[in-house]
C-alpha positions as CSV (number, residue, x, y, z in Angstrom):
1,X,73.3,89.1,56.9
2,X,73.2,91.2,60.2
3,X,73.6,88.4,63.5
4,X,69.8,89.1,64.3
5,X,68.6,89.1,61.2
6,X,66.1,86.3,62.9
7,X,63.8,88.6,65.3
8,X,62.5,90.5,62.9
9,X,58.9,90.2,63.8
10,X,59.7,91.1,68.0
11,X,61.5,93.9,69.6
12,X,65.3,93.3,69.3
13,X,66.8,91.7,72.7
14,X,69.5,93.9,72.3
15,X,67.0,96.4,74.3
16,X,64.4,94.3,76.2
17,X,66.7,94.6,79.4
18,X,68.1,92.2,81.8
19,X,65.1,90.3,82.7
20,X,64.6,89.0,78.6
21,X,68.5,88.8,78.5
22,X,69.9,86.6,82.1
23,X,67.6,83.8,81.0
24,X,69.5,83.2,77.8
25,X,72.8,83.9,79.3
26,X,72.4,82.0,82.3
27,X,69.1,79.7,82.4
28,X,67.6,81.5,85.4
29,X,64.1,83.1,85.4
30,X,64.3,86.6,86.3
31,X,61.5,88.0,88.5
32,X,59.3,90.8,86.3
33,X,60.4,93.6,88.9
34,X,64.4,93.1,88.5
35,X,63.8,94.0,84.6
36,X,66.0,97.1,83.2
37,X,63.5,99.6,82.1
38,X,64.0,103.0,81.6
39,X,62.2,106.5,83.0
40,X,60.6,107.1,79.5
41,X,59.3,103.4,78.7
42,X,57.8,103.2,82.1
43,X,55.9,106.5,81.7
44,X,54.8,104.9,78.2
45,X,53.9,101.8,79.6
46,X,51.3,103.3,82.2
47,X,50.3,105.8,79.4
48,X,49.1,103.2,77.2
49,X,47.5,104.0,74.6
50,X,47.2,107.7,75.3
51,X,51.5,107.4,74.8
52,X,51.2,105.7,71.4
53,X,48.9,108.4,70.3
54,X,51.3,111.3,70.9
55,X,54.4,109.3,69.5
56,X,52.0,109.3,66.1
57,X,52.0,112.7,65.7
58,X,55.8,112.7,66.3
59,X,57.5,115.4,63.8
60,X,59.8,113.3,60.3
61,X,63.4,113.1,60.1
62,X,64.3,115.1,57.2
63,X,67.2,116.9,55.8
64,X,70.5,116.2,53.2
65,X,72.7,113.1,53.5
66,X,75.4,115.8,54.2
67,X,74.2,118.1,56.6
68,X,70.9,115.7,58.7
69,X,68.4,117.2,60.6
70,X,68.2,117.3,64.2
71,X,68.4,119.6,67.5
72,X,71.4,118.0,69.4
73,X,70.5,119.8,72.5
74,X,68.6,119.1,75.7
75,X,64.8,119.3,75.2
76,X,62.4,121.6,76.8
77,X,62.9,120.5,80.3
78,X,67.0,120.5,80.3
79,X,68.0,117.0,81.0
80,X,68.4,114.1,78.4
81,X,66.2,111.5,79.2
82,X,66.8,108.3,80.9
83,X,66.9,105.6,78.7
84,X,67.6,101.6,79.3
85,X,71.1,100.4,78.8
86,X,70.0,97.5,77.2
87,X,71.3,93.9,78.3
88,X,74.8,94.5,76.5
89,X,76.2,97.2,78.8
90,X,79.7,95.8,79.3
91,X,79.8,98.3,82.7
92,X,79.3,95.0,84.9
93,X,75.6,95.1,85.6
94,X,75.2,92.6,83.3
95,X,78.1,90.2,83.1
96,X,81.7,91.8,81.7
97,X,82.9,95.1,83.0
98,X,85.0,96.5,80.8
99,X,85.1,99.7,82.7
100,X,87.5,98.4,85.4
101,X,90.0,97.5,82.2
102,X,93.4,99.4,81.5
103,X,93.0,101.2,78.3
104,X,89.4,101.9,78.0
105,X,89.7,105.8,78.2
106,X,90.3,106.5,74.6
107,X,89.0,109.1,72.0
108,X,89.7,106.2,69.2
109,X,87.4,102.9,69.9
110,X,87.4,101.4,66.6
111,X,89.9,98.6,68.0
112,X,90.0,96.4,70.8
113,X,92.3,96.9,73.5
114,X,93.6,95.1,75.6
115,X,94.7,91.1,75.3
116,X,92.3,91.3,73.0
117,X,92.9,92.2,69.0
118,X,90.6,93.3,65.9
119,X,88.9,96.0,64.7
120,X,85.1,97.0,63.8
121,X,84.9,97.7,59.7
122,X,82.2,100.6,58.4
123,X,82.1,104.3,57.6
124,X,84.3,106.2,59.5
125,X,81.7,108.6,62.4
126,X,83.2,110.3,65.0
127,X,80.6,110.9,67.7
128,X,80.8,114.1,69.9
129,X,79.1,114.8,73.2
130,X,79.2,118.3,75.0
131,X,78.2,117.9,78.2
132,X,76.2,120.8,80.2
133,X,74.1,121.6,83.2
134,X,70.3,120.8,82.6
135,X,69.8,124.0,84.5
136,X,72.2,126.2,83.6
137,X,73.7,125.1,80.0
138,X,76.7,125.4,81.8
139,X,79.4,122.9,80.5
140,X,80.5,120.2,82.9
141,X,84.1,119.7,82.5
142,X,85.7,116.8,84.1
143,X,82.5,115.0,83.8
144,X,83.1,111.3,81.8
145,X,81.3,109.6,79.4
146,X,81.4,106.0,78.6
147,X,79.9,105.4,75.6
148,X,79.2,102.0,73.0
149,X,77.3,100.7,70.0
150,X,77.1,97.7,67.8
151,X,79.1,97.4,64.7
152,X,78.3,96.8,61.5
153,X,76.5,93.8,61.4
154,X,74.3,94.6,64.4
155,X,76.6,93.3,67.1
156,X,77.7,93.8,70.4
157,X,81.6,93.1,71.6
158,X,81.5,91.3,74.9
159,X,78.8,89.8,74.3
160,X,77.5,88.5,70.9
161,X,81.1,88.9,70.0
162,X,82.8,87.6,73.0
163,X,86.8,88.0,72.0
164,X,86.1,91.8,70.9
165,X,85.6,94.6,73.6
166,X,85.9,97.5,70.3
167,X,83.0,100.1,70.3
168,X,83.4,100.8,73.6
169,X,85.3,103.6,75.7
170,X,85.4,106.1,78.4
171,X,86.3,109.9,77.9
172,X,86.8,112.9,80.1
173,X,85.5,116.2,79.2
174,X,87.3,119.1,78.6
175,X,87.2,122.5,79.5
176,X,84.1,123.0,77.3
177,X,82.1,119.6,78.3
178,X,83.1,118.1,75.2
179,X,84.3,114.3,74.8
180,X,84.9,112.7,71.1
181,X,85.0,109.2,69.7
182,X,86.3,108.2,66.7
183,X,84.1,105.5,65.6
184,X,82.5,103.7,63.0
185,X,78.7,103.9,62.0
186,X,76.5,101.2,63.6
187,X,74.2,99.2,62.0
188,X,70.3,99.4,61.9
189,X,69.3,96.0,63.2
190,X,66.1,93.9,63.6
191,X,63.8,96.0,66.0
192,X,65.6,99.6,66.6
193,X,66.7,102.5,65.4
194,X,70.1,103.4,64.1
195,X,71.4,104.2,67.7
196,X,74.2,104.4,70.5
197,X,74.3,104.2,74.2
198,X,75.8,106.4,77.0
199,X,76.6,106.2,80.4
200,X,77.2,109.7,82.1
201,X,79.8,109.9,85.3
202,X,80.6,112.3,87.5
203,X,84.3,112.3,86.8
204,X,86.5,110.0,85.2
205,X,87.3,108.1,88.4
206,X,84.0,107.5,89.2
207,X,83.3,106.1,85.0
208,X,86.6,104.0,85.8
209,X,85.6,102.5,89.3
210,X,82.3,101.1,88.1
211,X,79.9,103.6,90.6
212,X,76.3,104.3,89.3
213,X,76.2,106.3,86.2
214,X,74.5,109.8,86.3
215,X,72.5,109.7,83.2
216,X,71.9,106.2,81.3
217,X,70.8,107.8,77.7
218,X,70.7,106.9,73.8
219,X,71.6,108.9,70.6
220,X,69.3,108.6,67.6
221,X,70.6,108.6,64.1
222,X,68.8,111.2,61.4
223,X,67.5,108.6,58.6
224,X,69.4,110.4,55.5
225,X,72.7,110.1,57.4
226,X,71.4,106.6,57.8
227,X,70.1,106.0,54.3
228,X,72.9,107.2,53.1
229,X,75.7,104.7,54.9
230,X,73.8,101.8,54.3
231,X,74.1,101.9,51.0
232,X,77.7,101.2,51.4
233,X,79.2,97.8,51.1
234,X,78.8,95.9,54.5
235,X,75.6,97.2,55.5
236,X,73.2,94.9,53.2
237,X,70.8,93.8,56.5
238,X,71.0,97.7,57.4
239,X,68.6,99.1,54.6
240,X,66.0,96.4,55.2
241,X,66.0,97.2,58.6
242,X,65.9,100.8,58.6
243,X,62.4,100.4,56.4
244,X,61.0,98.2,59.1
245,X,61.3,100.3,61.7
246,X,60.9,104.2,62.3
247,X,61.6,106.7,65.4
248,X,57.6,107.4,66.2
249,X,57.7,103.2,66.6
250,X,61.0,102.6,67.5
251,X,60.8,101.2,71.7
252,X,63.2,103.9,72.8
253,X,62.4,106.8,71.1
254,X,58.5,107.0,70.5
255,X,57.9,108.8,73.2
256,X,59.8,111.8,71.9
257,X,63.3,112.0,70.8
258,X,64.0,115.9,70.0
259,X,66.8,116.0,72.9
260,X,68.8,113.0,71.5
261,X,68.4,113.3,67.8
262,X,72.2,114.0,67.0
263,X,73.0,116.6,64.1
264,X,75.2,114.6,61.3
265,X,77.7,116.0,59.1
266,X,79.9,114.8,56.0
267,X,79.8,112.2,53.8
268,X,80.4,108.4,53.6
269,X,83.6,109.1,51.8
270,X,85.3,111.4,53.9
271,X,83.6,110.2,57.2
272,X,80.8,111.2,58.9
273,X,80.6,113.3,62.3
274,X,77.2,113.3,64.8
275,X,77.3,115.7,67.5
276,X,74.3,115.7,70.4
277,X,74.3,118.3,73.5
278,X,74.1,116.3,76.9
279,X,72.0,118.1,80.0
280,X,72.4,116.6,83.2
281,X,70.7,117.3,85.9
């Protein structure tokens, strides 16, 4: 059973922001203008019901469990969109920081690091970024990336799992924009999409040092790369999930999610590899 198995009928406080999230942590009201809410979900929120209409007519995910659908590249206009980091950042706007921690620039974030010990089980995905220009589609090398997801139950080191900080890490790219993870697959749980979150820096010093993130963004999942995992042992509360929820609904990305619909290769056997173009500007 995922660890929030039990929202299944609201939006999944993994993503309402800081406002929903500080009064459980901490007992203290939040005003309603201190919430986290992102560029997109603003616009959607003062489009009303003009927004839900256009997120209806959204194109379907299709394609092969080996080879899933998807443009990973920047959209029309150049730059990923802003998205909400949710209330489990870990970059110390919301509680830990485990930004400012020795070790977290790694390619491999399956284990924790650290004083800390353990690793996150699932189907091997190794998620790559290649970061460009908006403008240009020049690659930005140098830039940094910190990037994290839940595991495979749904849930979030630091936080819902307090003595694990896995699923998280910092990369710089190289010459060609790009920066890998070697991950695992993240579950679908109560409320979202299949998804990860990424911070954009500058450079790595700047990821390292815990100054404001370029780009805050998400990367959707294809649903037959999904499908397709969560019929593997470990991901029971995954496939009940998944049919509860789609990307025209999903919070994030019903507002449009061509730019951050990664492409996913492989299988569950051999692994699985997503790979999304970045644009920043």
């Amino acid at each position: 059973m995922s660890a929030h198995d039990h929202h299944d009928d609201t939006p999944h406080e993994h993503d309402l922001g800081l406002a929903h999230d500080l009064p459980r942590l901490t007992g203290t009201p939040v005003p309603v203008v201190e919430r986290v809410v992102g560029r997109r979900r603003l616009l959607g929120i003062l489009a009303g019901a003009g927004a839900l209409t256009l997120a209806g007519c959204a194109a379907a995910v299709t394609g092969s469990s080996t080879g899933s659908a998807g443009t990973g590249s920047a959209g029309a206009g150049g730059a990923i969109p802003d998205e909400t980091s949710g209330p489990f950042p870990g970059d110390g706007t919301n509680g830990p920081n485990v930004l400012t921690e020795s070790g977290v620039v790694r390619s491999d974030i399956r284990s924790s690091f650290g004083s800390l010990a353990g690793t996150a089980a699932g189907v091997p995905l190794t998620l790559t970024l290649t970061v460009v220009d908006a403008s240009t589609g020049a690659p930005l090398p140098g830039a940094a990336v910190y990037l994290w997801h839940c595991d495979r139950d749904g849930a979030y080191s630091l936080y819902d799992v307090a003595d694990q900080n896995y699923l998280r890490g910092v990369q710089e790219a190289d010459a060609s924009g790009v920066v890998s993870f070697a991950s695992i697959f993240p579950a679908a749980y109560s409320g979202r999409w299949p998804h990860a979150h990424f911070e954009v820096y500058t450079d790595l010093a700047a990821a390292t040092s815990g100054d404001n993130a370029t780009v805050t963004s998400q990367l959707a999942l294809p649903e037959d790369a999904c499908a397709a995992v969560y019929a593997t042992d470990g991901y029971d509360s995954s496939v009940r999930n998944l049919a509860r929820t789609s990307l025209d609904s999903d919070m994030v990305f019903r507002d449009g999610y061509a730019s951050q619909l990664a492409v996913v290769t492989g299988d569950v056997t051999a692994g699985m590899a997503a790979t999304l173009t970045v644009g920043v500007g």
